[in-house]
Structures are given as structure tokens and as C-alpha cells.
MOPAC internal coordinates of N, CA, C and O (Angstrom, degrees):
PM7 1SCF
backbone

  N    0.0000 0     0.00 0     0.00 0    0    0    0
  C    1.4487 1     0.00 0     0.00 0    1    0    0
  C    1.5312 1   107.97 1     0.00 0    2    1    0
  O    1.2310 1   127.54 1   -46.31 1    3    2    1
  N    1.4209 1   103.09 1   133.69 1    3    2    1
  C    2.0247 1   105.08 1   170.38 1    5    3    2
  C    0.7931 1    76.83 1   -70.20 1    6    5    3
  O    1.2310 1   131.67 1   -23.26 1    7    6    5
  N    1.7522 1    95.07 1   156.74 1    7    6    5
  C    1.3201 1   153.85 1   151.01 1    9    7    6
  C    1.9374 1   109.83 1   -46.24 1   10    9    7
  O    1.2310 1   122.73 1   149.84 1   11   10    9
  N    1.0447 1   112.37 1   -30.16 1   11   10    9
  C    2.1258 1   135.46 1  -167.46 1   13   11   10
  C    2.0946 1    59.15 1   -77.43 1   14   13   11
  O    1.2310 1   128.58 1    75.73 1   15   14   13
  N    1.2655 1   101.08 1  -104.27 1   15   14   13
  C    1.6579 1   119.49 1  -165.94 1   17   15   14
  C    1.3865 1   113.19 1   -18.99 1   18   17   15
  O    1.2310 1   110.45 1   152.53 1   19   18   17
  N    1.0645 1   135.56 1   -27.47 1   19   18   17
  C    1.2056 1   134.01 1  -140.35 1   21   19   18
  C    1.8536 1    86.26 1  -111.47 1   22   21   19
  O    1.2310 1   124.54 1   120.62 1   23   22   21
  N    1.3162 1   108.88 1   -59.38 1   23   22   21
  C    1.7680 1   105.11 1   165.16 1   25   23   22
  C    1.2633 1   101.49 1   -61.64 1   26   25   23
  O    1.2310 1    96.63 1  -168.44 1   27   26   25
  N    1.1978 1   158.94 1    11.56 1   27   26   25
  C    1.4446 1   126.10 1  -169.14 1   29   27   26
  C    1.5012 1    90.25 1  -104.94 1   30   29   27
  O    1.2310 1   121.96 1   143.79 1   31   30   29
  N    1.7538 1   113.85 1   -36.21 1   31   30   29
  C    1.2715 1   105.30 1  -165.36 1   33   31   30
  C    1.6949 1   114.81 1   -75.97 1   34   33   31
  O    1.2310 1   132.20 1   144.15 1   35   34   33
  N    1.5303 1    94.04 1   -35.85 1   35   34   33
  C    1.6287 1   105.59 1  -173.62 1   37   35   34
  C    1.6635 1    98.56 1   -62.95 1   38   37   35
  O    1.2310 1   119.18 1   177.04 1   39   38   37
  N    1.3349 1   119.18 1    -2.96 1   39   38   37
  C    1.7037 1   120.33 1  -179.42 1   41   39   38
  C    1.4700 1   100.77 1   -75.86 1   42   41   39
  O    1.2310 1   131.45 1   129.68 1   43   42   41
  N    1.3973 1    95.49 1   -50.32 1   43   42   41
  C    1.5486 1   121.93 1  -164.48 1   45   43   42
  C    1.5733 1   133.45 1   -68.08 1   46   45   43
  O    1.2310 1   136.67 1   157.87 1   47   46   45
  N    1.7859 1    85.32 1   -22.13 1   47   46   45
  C    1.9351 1   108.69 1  -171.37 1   49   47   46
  C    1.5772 1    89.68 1   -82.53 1   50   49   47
  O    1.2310 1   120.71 1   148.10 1   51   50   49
  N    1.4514 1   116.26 1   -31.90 1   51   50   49
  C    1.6263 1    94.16 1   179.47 1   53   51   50
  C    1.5236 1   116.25 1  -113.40 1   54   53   51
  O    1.2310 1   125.94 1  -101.99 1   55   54   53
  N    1.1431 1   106.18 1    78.01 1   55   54   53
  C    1.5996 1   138.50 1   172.50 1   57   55   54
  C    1.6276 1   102.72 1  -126.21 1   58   57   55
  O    1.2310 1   115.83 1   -23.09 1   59   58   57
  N    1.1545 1   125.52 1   156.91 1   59   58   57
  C    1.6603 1   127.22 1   179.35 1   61   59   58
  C    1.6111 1    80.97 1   -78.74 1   62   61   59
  O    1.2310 1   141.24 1   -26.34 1   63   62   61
  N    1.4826 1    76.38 1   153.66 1   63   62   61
  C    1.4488 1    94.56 1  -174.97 1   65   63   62
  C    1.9595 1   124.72 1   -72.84 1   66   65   63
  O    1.2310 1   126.43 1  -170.60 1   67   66   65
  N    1.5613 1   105.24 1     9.40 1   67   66   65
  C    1.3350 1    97.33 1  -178.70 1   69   67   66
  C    1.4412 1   108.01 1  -113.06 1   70   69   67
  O    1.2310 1   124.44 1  -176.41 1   71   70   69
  N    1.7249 1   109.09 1     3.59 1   71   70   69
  C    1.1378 1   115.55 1   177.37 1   73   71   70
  C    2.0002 1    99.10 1   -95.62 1   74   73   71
  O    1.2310 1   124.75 1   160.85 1   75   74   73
  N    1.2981 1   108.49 1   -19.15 1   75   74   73
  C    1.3369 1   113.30 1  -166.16 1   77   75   74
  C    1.6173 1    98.38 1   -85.98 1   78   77   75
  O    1.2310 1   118.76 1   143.85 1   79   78   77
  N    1.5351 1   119.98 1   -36.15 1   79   78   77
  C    1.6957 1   129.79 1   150.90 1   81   79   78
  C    1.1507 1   105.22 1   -32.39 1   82   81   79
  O    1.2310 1   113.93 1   115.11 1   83   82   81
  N    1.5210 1   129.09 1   -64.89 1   83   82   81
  C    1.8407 1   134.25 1  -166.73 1   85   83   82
  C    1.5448 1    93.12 1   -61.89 1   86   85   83
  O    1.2310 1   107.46 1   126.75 1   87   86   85
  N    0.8881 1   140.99 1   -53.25 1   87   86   85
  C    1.5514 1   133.90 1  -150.18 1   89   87   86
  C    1.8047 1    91.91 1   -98.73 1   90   89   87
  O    1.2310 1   110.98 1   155.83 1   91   90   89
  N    1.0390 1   134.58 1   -24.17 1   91   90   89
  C    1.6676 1   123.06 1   159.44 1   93   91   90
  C    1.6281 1   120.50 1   -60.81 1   94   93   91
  O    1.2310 1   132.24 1   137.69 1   95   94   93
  N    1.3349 1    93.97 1   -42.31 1   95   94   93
  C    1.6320 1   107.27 1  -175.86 1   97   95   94
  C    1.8865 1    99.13 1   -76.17 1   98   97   95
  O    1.2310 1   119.47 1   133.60 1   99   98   97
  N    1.2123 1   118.61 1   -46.40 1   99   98   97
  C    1.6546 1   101.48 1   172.46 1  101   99   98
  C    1.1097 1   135.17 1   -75.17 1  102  101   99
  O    1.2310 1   124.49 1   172.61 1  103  102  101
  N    1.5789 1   108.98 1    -7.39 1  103  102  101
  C    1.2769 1   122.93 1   179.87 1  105  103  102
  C    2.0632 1   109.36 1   -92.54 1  106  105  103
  O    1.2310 1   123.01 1   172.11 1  107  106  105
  N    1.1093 1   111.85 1    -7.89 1  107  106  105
  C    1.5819 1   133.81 1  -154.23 1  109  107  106
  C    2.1328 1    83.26 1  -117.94 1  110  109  107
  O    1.2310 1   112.60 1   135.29 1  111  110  109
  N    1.6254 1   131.57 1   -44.71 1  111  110  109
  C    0.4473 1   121.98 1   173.49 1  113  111  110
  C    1.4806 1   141.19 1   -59.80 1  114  113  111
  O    1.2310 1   131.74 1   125.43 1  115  114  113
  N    1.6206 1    94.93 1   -54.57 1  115  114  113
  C    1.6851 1   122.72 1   137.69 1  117  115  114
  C    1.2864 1   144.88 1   -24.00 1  118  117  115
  O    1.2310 1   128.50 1   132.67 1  119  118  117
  N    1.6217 1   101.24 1   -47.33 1  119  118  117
  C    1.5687 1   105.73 1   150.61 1  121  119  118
  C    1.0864 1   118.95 1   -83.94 1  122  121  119
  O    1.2310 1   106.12 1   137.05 1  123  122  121
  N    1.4238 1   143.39 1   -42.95 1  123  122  121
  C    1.9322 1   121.91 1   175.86 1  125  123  122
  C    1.7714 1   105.00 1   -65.23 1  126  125  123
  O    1.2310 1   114.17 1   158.83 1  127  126  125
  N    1.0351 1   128.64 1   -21.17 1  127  126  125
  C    1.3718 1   114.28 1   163.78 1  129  127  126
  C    1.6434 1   122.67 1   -39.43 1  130  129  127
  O    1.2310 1   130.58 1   110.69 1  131  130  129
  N    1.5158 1    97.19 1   -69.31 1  131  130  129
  C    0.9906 1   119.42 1  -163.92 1  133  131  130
  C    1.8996 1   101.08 1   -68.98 1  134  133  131
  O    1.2310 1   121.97 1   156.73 1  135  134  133
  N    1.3514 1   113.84 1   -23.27 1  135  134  133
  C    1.9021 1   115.55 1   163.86 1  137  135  134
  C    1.2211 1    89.74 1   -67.18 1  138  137  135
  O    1.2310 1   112.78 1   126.07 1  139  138  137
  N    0.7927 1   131.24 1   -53.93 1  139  138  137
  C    2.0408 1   129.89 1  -151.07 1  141  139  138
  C    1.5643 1    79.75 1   -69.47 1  142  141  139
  O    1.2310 1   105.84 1   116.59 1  143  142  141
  N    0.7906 1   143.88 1   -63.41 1  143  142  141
  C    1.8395 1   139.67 1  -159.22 1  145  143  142
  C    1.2471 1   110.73 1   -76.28 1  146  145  143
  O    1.2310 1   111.60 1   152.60 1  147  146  145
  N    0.7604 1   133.43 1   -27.40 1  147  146  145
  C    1.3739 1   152.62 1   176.38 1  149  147  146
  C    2.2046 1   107.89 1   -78.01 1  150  149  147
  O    1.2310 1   134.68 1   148.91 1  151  150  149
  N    1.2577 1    89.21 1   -31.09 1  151  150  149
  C    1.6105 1   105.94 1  -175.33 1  153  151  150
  C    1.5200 1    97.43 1   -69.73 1  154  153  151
  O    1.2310 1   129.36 1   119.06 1  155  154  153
  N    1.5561 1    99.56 1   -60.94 1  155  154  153
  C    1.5047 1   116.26 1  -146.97 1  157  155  154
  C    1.5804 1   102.55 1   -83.41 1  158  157  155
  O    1.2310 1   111.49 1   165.91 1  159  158  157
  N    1.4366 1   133.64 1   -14.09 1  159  158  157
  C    1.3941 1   157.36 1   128.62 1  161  159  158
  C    1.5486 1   104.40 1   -28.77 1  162  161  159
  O    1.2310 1   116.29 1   118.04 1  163  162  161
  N    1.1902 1   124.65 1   -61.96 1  163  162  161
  C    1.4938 1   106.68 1  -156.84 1  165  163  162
  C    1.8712 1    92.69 1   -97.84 1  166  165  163
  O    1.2310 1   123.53 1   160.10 1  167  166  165
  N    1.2886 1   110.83 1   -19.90 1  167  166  165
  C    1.6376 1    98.93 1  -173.50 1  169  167  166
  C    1.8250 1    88.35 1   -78.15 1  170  169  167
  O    1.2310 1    97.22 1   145.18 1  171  170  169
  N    0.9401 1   158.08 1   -34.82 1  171  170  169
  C    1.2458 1   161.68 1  -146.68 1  173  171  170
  C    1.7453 1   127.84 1  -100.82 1  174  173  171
  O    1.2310 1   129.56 1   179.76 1  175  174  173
  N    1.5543 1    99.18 1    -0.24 1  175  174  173
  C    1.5029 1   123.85 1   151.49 1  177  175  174
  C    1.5599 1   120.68 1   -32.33 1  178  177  175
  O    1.2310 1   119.61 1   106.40 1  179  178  177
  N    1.2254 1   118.35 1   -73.60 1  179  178  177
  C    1.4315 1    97.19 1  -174.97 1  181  179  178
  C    1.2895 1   127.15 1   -98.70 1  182  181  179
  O    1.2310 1   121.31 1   178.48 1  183  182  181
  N    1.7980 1   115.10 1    -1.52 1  183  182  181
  C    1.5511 1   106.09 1   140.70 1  185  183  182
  C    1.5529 1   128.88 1   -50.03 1  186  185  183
  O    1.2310 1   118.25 1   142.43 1  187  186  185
  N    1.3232 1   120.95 1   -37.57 1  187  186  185
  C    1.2114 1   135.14 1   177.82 1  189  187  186
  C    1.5972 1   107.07 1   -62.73 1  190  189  187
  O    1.2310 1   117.52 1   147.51 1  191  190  189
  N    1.3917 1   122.33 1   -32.49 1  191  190  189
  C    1.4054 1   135.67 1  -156.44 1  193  191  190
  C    1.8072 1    96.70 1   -80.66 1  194  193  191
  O    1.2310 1   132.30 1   135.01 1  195  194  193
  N    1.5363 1    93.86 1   -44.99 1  195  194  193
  C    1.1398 1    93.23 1  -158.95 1  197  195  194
  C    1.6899 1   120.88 1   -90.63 1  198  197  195
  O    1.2310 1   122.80 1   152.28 1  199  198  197
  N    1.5235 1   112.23 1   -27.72 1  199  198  197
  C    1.8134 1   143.09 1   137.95 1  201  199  198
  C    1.7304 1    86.44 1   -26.56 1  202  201  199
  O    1.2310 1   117.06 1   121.90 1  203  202  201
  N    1.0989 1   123.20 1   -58.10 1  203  202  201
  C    1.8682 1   107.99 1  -151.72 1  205  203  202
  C    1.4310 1    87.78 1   -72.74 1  206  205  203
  O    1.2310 1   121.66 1   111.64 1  207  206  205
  N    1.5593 1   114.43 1   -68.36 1  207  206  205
  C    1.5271 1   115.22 1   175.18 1  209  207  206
  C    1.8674 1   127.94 1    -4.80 1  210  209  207
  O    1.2310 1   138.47 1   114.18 1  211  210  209
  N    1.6548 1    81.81 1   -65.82 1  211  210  209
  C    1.4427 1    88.91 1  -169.84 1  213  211  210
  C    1.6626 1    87.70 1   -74.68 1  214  213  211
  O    1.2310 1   116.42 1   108.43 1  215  214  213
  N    0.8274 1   124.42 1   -71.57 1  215  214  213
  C    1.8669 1   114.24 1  -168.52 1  217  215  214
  C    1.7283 1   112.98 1   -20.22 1  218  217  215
  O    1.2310 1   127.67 1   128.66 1  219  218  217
  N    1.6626 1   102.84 1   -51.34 1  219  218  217
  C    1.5534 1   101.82 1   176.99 1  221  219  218
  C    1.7092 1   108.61 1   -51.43 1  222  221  219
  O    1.2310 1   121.08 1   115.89 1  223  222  221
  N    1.3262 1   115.54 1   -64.11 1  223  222  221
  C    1.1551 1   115.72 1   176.31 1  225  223  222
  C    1.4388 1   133.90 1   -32.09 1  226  225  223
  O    1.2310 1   128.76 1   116.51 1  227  226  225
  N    1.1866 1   100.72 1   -63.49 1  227  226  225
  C    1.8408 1    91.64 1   155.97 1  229  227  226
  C    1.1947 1   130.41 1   -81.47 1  230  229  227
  O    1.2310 1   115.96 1  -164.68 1  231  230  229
  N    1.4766 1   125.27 1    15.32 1  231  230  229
  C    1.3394 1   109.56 1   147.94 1  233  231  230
  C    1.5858 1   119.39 1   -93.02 1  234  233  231
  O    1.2310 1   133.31 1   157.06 1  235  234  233
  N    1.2588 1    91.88 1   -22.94 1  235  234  233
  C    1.9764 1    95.12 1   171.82 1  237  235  234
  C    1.6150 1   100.65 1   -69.31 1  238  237  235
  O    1.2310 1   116.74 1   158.83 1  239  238  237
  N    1.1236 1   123.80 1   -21.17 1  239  238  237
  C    1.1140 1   104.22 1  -172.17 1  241  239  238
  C    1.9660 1   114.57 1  -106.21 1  242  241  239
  O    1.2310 1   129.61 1  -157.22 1  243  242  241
  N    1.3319 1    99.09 1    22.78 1  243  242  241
  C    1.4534 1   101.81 1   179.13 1  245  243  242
  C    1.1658 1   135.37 1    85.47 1  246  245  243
  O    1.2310 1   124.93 1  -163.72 1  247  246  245
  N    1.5102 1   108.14 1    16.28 1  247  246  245
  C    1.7221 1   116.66 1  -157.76 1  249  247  246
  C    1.0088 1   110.01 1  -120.97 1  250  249  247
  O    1.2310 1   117.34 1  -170.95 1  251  250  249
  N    1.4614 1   122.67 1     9.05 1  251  250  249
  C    1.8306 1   136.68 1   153.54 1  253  251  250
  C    0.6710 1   120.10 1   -52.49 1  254  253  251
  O    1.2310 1   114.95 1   -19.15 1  255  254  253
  N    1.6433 1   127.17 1   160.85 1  255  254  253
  C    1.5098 1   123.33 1   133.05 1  257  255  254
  C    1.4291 1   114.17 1  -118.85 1  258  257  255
  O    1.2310 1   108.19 1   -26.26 1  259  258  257
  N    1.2253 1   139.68 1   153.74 1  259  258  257
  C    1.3377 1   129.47 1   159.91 1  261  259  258
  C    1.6328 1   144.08 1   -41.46 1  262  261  259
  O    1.2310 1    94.76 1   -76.73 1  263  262  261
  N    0.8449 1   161.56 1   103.27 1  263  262  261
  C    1.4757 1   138.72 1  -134.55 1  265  263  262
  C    1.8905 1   108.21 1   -88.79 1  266  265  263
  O    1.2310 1   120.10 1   180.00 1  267  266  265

């Protein structure tokens, strides 16, 4: 465990404990987010591969505009 982590909790252990529940549950929330994004990131590779592709393509081919 960091040292950052290690104060955050000993901040946190002396809070009543249903406020120390709220900050487990957002912190518990926070991390499956960030799996779920992290999920949908790596399954989403070669749509992304292929989105850039075609984007290059029509700009090599003149069908941009500048923003």
C-alpha cells in the first residue's frame, strides 16, 4: 500500500462509520468504472483501428475541412 493510500484511509477510519460506508462505496464504485472503461477500451481496438483508417482516407483523399 502507498503511503498517499495509507493516509487517505487512516483519514477516513476516523469518520463515523456510515460516512466511512459513503467513501468505500465511491471508491468501490470508481474502481469498476474505471474496469468497465478499461474493458470497453481494449474490446474496442479494431473499431478504433479501422474509424482512424477510414478518417486517414478521406483526408488523403480531399474530403476534409479544417476545423
Amino acid at each position: 500500500m502507498t503511503r498517499l493510500l495509507e493516509k487517505a484511509i487512516n483519514q477516513v477510519s476516523k469518520l463515523p462509520e456510515s460516512e466511512q460506508d459513503a467513501v468505500a462505496a465511491i471508491v468501490i464504485e470508481e474502481l469498476a468504472s474505471e474496469a468497465h472503461w478499461a474493458e470497453s477500451f481494449a474490446n474496442s481496438q479494431d473499431l478504433l483501428a479501422k474509424l482512424a483508417e477510414a478518417a486517414l482516407a478521406e483526408y488523403a483523399a480531399g474530403r476534409t475541412k479544417p476545423l
